[in-house]
N, C-alpha and C positions, 0 to 999 in steps of 0.2 A: 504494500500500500504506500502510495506516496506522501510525502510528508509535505505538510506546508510551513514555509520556515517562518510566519507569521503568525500560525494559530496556535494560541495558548487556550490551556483547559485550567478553569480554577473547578475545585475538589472543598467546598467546605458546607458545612451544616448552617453555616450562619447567613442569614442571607444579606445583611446587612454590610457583609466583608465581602460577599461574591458581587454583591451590588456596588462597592464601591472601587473595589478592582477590576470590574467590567468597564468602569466609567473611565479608570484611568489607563489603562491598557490601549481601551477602545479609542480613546483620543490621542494615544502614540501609532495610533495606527495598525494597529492587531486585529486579527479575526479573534473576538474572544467568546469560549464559550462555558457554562456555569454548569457546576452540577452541585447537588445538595449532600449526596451521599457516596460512598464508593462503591456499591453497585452502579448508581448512574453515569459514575464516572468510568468506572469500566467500558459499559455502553459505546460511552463516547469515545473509547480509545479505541474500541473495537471499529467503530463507525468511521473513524477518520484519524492520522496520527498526526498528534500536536508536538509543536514542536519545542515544549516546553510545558509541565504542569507543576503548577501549584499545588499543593496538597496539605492539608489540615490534618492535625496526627488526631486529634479528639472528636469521633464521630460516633452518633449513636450507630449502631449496628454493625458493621464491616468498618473497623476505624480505619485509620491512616496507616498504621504500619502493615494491614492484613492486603490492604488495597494497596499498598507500594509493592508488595511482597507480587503479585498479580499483575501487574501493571512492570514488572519485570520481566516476569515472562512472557507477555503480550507485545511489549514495546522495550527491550530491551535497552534501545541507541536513547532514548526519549530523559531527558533530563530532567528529575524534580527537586522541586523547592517544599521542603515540609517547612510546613507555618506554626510553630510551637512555642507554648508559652515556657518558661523558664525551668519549670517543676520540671519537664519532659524531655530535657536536654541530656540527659544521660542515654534516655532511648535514641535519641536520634543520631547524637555519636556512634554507637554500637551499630546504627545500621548506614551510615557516611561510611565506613571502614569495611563493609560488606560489598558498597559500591560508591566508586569515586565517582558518579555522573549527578550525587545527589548532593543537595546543597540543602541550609537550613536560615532562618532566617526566626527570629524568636519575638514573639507579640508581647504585645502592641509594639508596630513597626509602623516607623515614617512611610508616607508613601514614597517618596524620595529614594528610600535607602531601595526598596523593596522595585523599583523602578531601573536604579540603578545596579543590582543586582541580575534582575533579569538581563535587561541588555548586554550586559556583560559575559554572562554566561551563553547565550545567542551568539554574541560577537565570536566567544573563542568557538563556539560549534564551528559555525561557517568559516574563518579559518584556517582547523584542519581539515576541514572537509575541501576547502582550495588548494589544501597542501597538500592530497593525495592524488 
């Protein structure tokens, strides 16, 4: 499946954080697309590969690290950013060291940082993907 190197998928339960990082995504100029839960976001990886997802480690149901765990083996090249608050950063180290493609970013975050994050991570994809 081909990837598009603009679509990003955010992954969280809150809608009020998929809402406002659609807004600010979508005005850097991303196809961006929401999901509530990691079933739905599966879905979505299945449906189309993004070239970048967000992911929320604290979900009811299929949390964040079950749906990373998944979303591994579906999209392996696919690099994500778990959205973690402070308490949970021990988990998300343990699984950064499982796979270097994953990056964490800890809430409440500026939208700034989390802006300048993504791009970045983007930038070094396309890159080596020039360098090959």
């Amino acid at each position: 499946m081909k990837q598009n190197a603009h679509y990003l998928l955010i992954v969280d339960d809150n809608k009020g954080i998929c809402a406002l990082l659609h807004e600010l995504f979508s005005e850097e100029g991303y196809v961006v697309e929401t999901a509530s839960s990691g079933e739905e976001g599966l879905r979505k990886v299945r449906a189309g590969r993004p070239a970048l997802i967000l992911l929320d480690i604290k979900m009811p149901g299929m949390n964040g690290i079950e749906t990373l765990e998944e979303i591994g083996k579906l999209a392996p090249e696919v690099p994500v950013v778990l959205m973690t608050a402070y308490t949970e950063l021990d988990t998300v180290l343990k699984e950064k060291k499982k796979n270097p493609k994953q990056y964490y970013i800890a809430k409440p975050f500026e939208l700034e940082d989390i802006s300048h994050l993504v791009r970045g991570i983007l930038l070094k994809k396309e890159e080596k993907k020039n360098a090959l």
